[in-house]
N, C-alpha and C positions, 0 to 999 in steps of 0.2 A: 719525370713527369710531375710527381707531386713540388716539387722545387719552382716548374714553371706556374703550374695553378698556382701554387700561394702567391706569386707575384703576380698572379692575371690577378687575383682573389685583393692583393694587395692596392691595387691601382683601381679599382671597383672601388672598393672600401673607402679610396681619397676622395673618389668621384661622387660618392654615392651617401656620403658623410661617416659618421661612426658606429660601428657593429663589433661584435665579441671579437671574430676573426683579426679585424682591425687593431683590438687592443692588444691581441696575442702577438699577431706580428709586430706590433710598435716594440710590444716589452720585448720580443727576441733583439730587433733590431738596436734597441736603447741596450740591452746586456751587450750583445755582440760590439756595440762602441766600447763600452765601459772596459770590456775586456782587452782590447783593441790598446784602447788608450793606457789601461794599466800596466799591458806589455812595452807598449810604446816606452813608456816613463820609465820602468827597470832598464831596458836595454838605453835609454838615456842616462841615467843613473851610473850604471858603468862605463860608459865613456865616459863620461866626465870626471870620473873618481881618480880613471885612468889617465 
C-alpha cells in the first residue's frame, strides 16, 4: 500500500509541480539509477576483462 501511494503521491507531484514529497522521491529514484547503473558498469567490467 505505501509503495502504491508514493506512486499516486509521485504522479500528483509531476502534475501538480514541486513539493518535499516530490524531491524525496526524485532523490530515491536518481540513487536507485545511480546504483542501478554502478551495478550495471561492474557486471560490464567483468565481461569485458573476461
Amino acid at each position: 500500500m505505501k509503495i502504491l501511494s508514493g506512486i499516486v503521491n509521485f504522479k500528483l507531484t509531476i502534475k501538480g509541480g514541486s513539493s518535499m514529497s516530490g524531491l524525496q522521491v526524485g532523490a530515491i529514484i536518481v540513487g536507485a539509477a545511480v546504483c542501478i547503473i554502478a551495478v550495471g558498469y561492474n557486471i560490464w567490467n567483468e565481461y569485458v576483462r573476461k
